[in-house]
ROVEX-246087 format. One line per 5 residues: number of its first residue (from 1); their letters; for each residue y negated, x negated, z of C-alpha. Coordinates in nm, 4 decimals. Each point is the difference from the previous one (the first is absolute). Last residue first. Layout:
BEGIN
NUM> A> Y X Z | ... .
This chain:
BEGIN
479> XXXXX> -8.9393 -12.8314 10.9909 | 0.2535 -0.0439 0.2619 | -0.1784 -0.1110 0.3472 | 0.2540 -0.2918 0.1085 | 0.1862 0.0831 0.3234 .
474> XXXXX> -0.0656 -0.1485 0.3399 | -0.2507 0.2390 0.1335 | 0.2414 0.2910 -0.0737 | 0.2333 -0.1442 0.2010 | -0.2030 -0.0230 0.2954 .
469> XXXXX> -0.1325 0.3445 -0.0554 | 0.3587 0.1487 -0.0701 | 0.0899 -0.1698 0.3894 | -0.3159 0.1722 0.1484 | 0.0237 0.2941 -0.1739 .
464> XXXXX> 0.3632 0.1519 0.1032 | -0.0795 0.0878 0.3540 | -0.1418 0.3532 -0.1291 | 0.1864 0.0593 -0.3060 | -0.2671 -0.0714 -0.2930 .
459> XXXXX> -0.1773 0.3264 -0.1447 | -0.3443 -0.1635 0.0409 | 0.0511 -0.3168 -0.1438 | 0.1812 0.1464 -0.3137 | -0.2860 0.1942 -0.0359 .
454> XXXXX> -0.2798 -0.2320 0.0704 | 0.2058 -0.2291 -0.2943 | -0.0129 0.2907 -0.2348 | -0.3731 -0.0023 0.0371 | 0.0086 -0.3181 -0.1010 .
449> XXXXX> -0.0920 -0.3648 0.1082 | -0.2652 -0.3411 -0.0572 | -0.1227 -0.1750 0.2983 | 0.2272 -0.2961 -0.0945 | 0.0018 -0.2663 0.3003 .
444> XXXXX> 0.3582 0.0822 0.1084 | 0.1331 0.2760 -0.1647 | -0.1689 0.3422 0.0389 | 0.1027 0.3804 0.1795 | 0.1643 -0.1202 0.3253 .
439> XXXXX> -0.3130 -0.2119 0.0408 | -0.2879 0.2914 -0.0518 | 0.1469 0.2435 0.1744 | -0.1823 -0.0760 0.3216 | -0.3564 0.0538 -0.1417 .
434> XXXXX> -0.0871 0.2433 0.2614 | -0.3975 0.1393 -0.0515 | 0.0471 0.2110 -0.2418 | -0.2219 -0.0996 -0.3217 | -0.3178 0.0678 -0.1755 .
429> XXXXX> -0.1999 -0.1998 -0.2682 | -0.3410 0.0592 -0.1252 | -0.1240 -0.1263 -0.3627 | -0.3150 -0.1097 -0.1104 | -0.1723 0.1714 -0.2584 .
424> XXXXX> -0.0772 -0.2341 -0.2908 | -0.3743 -0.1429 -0.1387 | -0.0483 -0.0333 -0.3519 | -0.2495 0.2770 -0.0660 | 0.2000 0.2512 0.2194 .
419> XXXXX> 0.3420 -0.0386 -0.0025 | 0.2858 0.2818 0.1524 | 0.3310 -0.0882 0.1757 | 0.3498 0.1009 -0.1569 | 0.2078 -0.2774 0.0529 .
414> XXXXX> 0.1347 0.1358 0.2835 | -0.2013 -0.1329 0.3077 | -0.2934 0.1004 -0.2576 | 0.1139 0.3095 0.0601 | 0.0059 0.0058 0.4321 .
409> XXXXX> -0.3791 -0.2378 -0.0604 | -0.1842 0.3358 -0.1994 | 0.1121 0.2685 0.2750 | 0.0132 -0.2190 0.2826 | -0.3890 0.0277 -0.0109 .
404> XXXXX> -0.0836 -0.1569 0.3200 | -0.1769 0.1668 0.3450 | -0.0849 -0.2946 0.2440 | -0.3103 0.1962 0.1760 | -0.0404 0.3427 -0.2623 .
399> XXXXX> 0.0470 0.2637 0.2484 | -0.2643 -0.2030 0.2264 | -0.2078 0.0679 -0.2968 | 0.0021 0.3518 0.0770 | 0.0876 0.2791 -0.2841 .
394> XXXXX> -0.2555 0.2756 -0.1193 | 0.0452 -0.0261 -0.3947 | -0.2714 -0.2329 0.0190 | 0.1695 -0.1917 0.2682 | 0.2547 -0.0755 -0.2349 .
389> XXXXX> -0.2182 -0.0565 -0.2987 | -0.1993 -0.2648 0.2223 | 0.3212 -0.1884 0.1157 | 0.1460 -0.0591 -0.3426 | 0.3303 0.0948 -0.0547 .
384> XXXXX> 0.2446 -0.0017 0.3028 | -0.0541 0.2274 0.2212 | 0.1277 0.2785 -0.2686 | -0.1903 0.2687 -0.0962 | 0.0349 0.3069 -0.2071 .
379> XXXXX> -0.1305 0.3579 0.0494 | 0.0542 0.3208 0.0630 | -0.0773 0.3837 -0.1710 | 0.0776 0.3343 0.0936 | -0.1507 0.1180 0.3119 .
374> XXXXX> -0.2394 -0.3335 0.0663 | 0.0054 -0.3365 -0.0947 | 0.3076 -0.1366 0.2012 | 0.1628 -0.2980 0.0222 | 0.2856 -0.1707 -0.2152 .
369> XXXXX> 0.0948 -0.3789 0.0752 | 0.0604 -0.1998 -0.2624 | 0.3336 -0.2043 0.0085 | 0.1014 0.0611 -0.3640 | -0.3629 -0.0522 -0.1285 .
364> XXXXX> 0.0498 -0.2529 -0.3070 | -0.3667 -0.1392 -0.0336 | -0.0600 -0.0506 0.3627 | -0.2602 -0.2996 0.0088 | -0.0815 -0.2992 0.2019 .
359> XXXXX> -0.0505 -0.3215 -0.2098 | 0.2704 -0.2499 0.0974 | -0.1418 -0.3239 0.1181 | 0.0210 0.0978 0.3908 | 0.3638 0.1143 -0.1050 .
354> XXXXX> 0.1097 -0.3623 -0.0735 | -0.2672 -0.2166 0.3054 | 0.2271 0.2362 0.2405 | 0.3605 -0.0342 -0.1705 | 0.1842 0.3385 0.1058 .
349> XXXXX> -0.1182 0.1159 -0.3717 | 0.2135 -0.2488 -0.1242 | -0.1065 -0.3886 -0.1540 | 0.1607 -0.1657 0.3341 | 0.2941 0.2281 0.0973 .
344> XXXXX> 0.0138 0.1232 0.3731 | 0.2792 0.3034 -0.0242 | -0.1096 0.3698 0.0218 | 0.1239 0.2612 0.2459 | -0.3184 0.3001 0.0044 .
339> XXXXX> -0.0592 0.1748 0.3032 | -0.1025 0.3645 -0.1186 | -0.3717 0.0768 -0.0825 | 0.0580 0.1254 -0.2960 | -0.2462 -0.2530 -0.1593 .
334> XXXXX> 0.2407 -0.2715 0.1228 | -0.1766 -0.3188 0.0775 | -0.0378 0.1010 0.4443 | 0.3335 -0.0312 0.1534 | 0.1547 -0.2698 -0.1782 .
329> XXXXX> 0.3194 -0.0970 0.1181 | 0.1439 -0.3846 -0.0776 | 0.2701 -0.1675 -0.2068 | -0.1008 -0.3933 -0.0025 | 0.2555 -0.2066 -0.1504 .
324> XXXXX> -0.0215 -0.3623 0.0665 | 0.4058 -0.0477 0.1065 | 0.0593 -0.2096 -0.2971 | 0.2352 0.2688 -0.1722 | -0.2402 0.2625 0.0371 .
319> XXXXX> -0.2945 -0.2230 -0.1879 | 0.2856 -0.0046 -0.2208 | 0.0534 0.3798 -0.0147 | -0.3835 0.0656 -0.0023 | -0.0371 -0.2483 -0.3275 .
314> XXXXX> 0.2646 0.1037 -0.1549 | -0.0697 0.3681 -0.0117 | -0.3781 -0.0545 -0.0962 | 0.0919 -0.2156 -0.2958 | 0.2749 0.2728 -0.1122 .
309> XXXXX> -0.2291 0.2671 0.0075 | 0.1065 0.2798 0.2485 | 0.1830 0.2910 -0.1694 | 0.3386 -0.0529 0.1342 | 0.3421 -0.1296 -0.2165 .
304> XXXXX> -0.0248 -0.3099 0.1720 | -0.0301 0.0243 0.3249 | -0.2854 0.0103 0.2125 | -0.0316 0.4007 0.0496 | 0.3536 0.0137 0.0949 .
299> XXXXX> 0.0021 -0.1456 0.2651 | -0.3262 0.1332 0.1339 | 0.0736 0.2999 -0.0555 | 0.3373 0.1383 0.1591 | 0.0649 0.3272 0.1329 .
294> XXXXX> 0.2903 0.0164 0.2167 | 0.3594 0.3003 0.0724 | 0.1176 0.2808 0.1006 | -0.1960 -0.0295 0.3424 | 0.1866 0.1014 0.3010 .
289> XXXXX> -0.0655 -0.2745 0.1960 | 0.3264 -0.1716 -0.0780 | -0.0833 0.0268 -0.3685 | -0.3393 -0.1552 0.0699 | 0.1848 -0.3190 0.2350 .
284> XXXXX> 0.2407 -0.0531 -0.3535 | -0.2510 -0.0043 -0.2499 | -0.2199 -0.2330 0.3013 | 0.3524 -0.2493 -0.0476 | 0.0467 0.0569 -0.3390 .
279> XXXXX> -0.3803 -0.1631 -0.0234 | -0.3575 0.1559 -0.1235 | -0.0834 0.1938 0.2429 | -0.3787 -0.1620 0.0741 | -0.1546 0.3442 -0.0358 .
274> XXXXX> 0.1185 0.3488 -0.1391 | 0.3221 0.2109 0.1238 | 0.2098 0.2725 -0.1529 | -0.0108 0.3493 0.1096 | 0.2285 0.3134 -0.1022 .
269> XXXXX> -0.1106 0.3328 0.1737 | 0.1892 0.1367 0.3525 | -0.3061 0.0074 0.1885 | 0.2105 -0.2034 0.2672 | -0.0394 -0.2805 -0.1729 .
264> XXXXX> -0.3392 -0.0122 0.0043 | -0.0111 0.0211 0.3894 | 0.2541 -0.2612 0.0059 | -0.2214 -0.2373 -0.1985 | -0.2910 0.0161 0.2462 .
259> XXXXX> -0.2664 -0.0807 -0.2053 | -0.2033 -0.3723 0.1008 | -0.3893 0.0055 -0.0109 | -0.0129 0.1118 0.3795 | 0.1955 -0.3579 0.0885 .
254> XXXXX> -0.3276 -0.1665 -0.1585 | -0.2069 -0.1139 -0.3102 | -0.3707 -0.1662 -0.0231 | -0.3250 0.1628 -0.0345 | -0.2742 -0.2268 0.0867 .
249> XXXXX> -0.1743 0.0728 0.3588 | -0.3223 0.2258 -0.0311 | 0.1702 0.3098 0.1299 | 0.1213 -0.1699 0.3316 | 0.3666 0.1629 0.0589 .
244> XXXXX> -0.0419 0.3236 0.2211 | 0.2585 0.1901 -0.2140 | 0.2432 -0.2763 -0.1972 | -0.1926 0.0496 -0.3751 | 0.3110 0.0707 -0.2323 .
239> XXXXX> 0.0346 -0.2591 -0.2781 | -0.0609 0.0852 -0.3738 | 0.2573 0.0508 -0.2542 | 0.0681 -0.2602 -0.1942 | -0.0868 -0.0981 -0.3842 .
234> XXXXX> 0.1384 -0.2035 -0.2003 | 0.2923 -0.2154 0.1718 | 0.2269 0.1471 0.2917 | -0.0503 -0.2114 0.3116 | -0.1728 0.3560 0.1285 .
229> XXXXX> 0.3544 0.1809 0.0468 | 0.0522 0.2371 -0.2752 | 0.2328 0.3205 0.0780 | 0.0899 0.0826 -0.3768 | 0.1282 0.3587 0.0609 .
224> XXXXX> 0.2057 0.2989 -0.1291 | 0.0154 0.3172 -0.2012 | -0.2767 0.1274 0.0803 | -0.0449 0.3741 -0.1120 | -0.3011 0.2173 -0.0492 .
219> XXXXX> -0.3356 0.0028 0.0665 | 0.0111 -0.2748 0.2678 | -0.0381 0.1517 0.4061 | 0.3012 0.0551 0.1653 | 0.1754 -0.3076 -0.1429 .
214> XXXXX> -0.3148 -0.1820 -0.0661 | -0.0631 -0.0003 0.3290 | 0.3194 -0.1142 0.1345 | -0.0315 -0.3047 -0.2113 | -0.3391 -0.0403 0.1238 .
209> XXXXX> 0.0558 -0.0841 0.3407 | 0.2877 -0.1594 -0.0329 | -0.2347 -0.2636 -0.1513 | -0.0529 -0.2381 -0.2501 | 0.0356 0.2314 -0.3330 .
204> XXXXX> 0.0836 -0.0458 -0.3845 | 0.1020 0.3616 -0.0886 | 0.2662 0.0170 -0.2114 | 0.0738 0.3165 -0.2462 | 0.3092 0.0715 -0.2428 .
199> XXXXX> -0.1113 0.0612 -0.3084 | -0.0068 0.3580 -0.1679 | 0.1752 -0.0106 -0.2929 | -0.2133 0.1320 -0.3124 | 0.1382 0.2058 -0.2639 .
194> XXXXX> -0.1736 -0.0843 -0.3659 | -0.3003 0.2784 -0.1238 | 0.0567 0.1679 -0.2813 | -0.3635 0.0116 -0.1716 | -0.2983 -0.1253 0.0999 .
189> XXXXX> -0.1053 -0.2745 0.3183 | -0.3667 0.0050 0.1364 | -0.0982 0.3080 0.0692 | 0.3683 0.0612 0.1046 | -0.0566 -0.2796 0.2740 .
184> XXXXX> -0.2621 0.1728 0.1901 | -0.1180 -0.1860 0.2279 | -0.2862 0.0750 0.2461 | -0.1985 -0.2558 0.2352 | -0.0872 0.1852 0.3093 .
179> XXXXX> -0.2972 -0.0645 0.2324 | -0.0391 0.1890 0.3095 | -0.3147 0.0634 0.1896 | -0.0022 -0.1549 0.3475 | -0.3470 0.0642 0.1118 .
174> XXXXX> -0.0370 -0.3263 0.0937 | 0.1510 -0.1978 -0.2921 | -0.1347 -0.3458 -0.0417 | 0.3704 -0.0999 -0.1152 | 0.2436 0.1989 -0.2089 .
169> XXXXX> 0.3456 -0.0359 -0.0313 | 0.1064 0.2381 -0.3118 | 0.2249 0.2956 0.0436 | 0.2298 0.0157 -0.3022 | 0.0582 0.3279 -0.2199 .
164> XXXXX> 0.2805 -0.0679 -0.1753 | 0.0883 0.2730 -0.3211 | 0.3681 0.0357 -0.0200 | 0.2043 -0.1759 -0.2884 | 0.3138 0.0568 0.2259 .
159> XXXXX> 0.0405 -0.3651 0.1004 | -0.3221 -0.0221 0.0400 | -0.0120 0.2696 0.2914 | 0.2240 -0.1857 0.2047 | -0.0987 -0.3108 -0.0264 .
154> XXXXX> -0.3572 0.0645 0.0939 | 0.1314 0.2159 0.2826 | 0.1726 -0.3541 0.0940 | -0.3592 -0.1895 -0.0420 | -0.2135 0.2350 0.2167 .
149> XXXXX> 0.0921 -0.1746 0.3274 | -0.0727 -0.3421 -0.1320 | -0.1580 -0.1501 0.3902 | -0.1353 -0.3226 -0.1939 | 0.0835 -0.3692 -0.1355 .
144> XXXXX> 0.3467 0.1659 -0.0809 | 0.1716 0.1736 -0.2722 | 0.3368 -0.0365 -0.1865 | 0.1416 0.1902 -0.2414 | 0.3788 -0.0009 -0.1091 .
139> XXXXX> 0.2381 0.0670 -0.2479 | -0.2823 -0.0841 -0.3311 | 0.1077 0.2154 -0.3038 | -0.2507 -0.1375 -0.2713 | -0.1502 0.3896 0.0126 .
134> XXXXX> -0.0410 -0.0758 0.3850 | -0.1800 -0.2690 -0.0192 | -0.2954 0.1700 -0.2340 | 0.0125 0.2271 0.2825 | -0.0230 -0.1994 0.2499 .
129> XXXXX> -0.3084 -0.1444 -0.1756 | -0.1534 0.3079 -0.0769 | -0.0153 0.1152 0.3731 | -0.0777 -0.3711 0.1058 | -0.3024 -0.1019 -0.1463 .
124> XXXXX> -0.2719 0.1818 0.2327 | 0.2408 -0.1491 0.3216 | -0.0934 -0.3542 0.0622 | 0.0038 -0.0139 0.3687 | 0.3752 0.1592 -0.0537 .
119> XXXXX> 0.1452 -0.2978 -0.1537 | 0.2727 0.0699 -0.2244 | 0.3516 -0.1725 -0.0753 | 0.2293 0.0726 -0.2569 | 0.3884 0.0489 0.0113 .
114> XXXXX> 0.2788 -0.1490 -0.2239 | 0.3722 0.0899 0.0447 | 0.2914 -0.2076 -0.1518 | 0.1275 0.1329 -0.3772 | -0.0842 -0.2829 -0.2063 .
109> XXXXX> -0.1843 -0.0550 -0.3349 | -0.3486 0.1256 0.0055 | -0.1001 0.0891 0.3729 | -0.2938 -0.2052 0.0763 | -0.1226 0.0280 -0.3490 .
104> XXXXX> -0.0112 0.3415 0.0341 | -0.1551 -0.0001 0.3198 | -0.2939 -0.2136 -0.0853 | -0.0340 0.2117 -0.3592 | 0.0226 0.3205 0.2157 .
99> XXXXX> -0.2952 -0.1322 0.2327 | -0.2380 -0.1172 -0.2520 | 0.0480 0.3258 -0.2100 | -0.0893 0.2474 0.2501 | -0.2684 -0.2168 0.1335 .
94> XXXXX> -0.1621 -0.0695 -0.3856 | 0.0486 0.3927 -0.0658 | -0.2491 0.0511 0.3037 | -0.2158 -0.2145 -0.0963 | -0.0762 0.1096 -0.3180 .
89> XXXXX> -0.0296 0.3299 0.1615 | -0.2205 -0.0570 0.2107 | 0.0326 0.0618 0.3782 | -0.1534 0.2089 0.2293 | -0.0067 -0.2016 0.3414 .
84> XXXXX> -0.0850 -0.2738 -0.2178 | 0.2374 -0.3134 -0.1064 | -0.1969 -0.2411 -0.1970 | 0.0420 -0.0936 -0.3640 | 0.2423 -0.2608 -0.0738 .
79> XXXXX> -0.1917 -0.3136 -0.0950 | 0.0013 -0.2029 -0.3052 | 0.1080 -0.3662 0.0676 | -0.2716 -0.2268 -0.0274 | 0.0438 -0.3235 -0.2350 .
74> XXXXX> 0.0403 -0.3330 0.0752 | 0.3918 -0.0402 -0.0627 | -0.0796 0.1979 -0.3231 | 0.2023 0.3282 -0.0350 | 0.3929 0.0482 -0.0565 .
69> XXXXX> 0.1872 -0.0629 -0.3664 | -0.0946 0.3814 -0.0887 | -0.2381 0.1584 0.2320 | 0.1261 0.3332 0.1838 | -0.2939 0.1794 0.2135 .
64> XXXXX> -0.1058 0.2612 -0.1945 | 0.2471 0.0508 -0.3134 | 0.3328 -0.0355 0.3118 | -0.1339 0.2494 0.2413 | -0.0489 0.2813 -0.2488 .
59> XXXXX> 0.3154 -0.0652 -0.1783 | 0.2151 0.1107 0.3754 | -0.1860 0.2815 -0.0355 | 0.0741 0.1005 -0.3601 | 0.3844 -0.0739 0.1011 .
54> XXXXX> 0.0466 0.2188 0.2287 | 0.3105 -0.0446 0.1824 | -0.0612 -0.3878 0.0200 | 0.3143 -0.1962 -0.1289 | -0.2104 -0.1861 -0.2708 .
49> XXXXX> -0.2651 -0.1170 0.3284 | 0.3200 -0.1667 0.1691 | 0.0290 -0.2533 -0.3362 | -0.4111 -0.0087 -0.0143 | 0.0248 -0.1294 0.3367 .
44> XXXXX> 0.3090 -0.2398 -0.0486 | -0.1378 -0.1344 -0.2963 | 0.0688 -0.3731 0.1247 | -0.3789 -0.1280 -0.0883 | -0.1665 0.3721 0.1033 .
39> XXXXX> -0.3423 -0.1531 -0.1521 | -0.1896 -0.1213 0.3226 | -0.2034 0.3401 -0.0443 | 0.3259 0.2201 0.0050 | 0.0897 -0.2166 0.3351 .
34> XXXXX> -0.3192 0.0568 0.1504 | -0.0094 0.3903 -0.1134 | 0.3663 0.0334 0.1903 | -0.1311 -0.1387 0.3233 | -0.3491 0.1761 0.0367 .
29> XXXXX> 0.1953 0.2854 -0.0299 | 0.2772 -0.1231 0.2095 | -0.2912 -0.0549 0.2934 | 0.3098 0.0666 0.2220 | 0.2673 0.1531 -0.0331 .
24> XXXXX> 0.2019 -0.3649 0.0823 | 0.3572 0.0535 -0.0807 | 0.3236 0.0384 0.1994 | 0.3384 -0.1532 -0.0903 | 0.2265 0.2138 0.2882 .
19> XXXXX> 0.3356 -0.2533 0.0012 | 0.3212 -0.0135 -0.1810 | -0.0889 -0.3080 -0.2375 | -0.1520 0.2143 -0.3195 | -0.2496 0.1123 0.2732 .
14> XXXXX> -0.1050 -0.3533 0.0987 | -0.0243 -0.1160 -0.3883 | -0.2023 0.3157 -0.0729 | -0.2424 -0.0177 0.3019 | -0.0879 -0.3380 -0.1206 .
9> XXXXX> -0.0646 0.0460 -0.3341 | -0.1865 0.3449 0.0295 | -0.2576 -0.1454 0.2296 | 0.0534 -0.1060 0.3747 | -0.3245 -0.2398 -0.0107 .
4> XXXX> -0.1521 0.2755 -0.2428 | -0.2700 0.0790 0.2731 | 0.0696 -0.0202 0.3235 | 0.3614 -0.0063 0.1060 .
């Protein structure tokens, strides 16, 4: 759930409570140098960092980015460096460290599962950051936002200290030369290397279409699905064109844009199922499908325990509350060019006059674009920095029309946004589209709740809410 919304806090308190506590992968570089910047206050980074297998590594991140009693509120955060099809070393260390200390943490005293999730449209920082995962011990990895068919070979040859050679998406690419970034984790890591499981692997999909795909076609084994329908938060996949359909009208979904759920079951994997599910009742409608089971953002993303500032949090559940909520899809702000779910928020990059203010730039790069330059060599754009550097490096400006950083306003959604001579990124906030849960999981008027109490909402006996609601409504909020 973009970036650090699900962050180690949250995914530990749902996996310590019998479900799959998943973490945000990504930007976790960014992430971790934020947090070492704003002074580590609970010492739960440099606690995680201590239990790194190499300690010299781990020492390297903490003397340059970790400032003793946090930075100055109007201060600039020092940047990560940015990801490169051949990446530096210093960065490289940073992604393998970012990840295990977000896993760690996530894990640290229980014994329920944790997984991480990946987007594939970023992919130059994922080899070292599964890895760096995979030394905390994550269960499961999650990718979507993409077609990951090289991510389970990934897995596989990780987990046996194997070099990874990972075929790059390249645009502007007519003679179709291939582009590999190369790992080599023994160039990297010395002496007795620790065993590595290999995770179990989900692809995030939203059609039939793909899942049997990826079973012929991925690199190695899936182990099961997340079958996202487009309510889902974040990002969504985008909506078939109906043939013949005028080309100029606005996209908008359809019947096509809905997987046939007994074609998935029949492939015989595990699925669960993403987008307004959040009730025993939809729990109980997925199992009958064939599904083992629901993904749930949203609900958890507003609760307590998530990354979201507290100010922002209250303010969307109220607004919620009175029935003013707007939850909308954006087809045209991502610079993926995916449809984009983000809620109406004066002050947010959905606010017009708010992002009109904002000084176009791309100073953090996880949603560039690569394109090639030649044999050997690409380059880096993304449609939304400045309009003449785009088109310099051979993009259109009808590329750029409505593009938005969500790069810079996804961490300052977490407390972690970046200040330029005073002035603040403004945040961007995503949700699902069905707020349903929200009464069976407050009291009354209060907007404030738990991940535990999604939980115990979720897992209800079907028939067995309404009454516990009503009761629940009644009763004092212990404090």
């Amino acid at each position: 759930m973009g970036v650090a919304v699900s962050d180690w806090r949250l995914a530990n308190m749902v996996a310590r409570n019998g479900q799959l506590g998943v973490v945000s992968g990504t930007a976790l570089d960014s992430v971790l140098v934020r947090r070492l910047q704003l002074g580590d206050p609970c010492g739960a980074i440099r606690r995680a960092l201590s239990e790194f297998p190499w300690p010299d590594m781990a020492q390297r991140s903490l003397d340059t980015f970790f400032v003793p009693g946090g930075k100055s509120a109007d201060e600039s955060f020092k940047l990560a460096p940015l990801a490169r099809m051949r990446l530096r070393t210093s960065l490289l260390e940073l992604l393998v460290v970012a990840n295990f200390v977000e896993v760690f943490l996530a894990k640290e005293g229980h014994s329920g599962p944790v997984g991480i999730n990946y987007l594939e449209k970023i992919q130059l920082p994922n080899v070292p950051s599964i890895l760096g995962a995979m030394l905390a011990g994550v269960e499961v990895v999650l990718v979507g936002a993409g077609i990951p068919m090289a991510i389970p070979g990934v897995l596989d040859s990780l987990s046996h200290w194997e070099t990874v050679e990972f075929n790059l998406g390249v645009e502007q690419n007519p003679d179709r030369h291939s582009y590999v970034q190369r790992f080599d984790p023994r160039e990297y890591f010395t002496g007795e290397l620790p065993e590595l499981a290999r995770p179990n692997f989900l692809a995030i999909i939203a059609s039939d279409t793909l899942a049997k795909t990826m079973v012929k076609r991925a690199s190695g084994y899936v182990n099961g699905f997340v079958v996202e329908h487009h309510s889902a938060g974040g990002h969504n996949a985008p909506p078939r064109r109906v043939r013949g359909a005028d080309p100029d009208a606005p996209p908008r979904y359809g019947e096509r844009d809905l997987p046939d759920l007994e074609v998935i079951a029949d492939i015989g994997r595990p699925f669960w199922l993403a987008g307004s599910n959040a009730s025993p009742e939809k729990l109980a409608e997925a199992r009958a499908a064939g599904a083992h089971g629901i993904q749930v953002g949203t609900a958890f993303a507003f609760s307590r325990e998530s990354g979201i500032l507290a100010e922002i949090k209250h303010r969307v559940l109220r607004e919620q509350k009175d029935g003013t909520l707007k939850v909308r899809t954006d087809f045209n702000s991502s610079p993926t060019g995916f449809p984009f779910k983000v809620i109406e928020l004066d002050g947010t990059v959905s606010d017009e006059e708010t992002y009109a203010a904002r000084e176009r730039m791309c100073d953090l790069g996880y949603l560039r674009r690569l394109y090639a330059k030649g044999e050997s060599n690409v380059g880096y754009r993304c449609p939304s920095e400045p309009e003449r550097n785009f088109l310099a490096k051979g993009g259109t400006m009808e590329d750029t029309i409505g593009k938005r950083c969500l790069c810079n306003g996804l961490l300052a959604t977490v407390g972690l946004g970046q200040t330029r001579d005073g002035v603040s990124e403004p945040p961007v906030v995503t949700s699902g589209d069905d707020w349903a849960f929200l009464p069976h999981v407050t009291r009354g008027d209060d907007v404030d709740y738990g991940a535990v109490d999604v939980i115990e909402y979720l897992t209800r006996p079907v028939g067995a809410a309404a009454e516990s609601d009503s009761l629940r409504n009644l009763a004092p909020r212990s404090v």
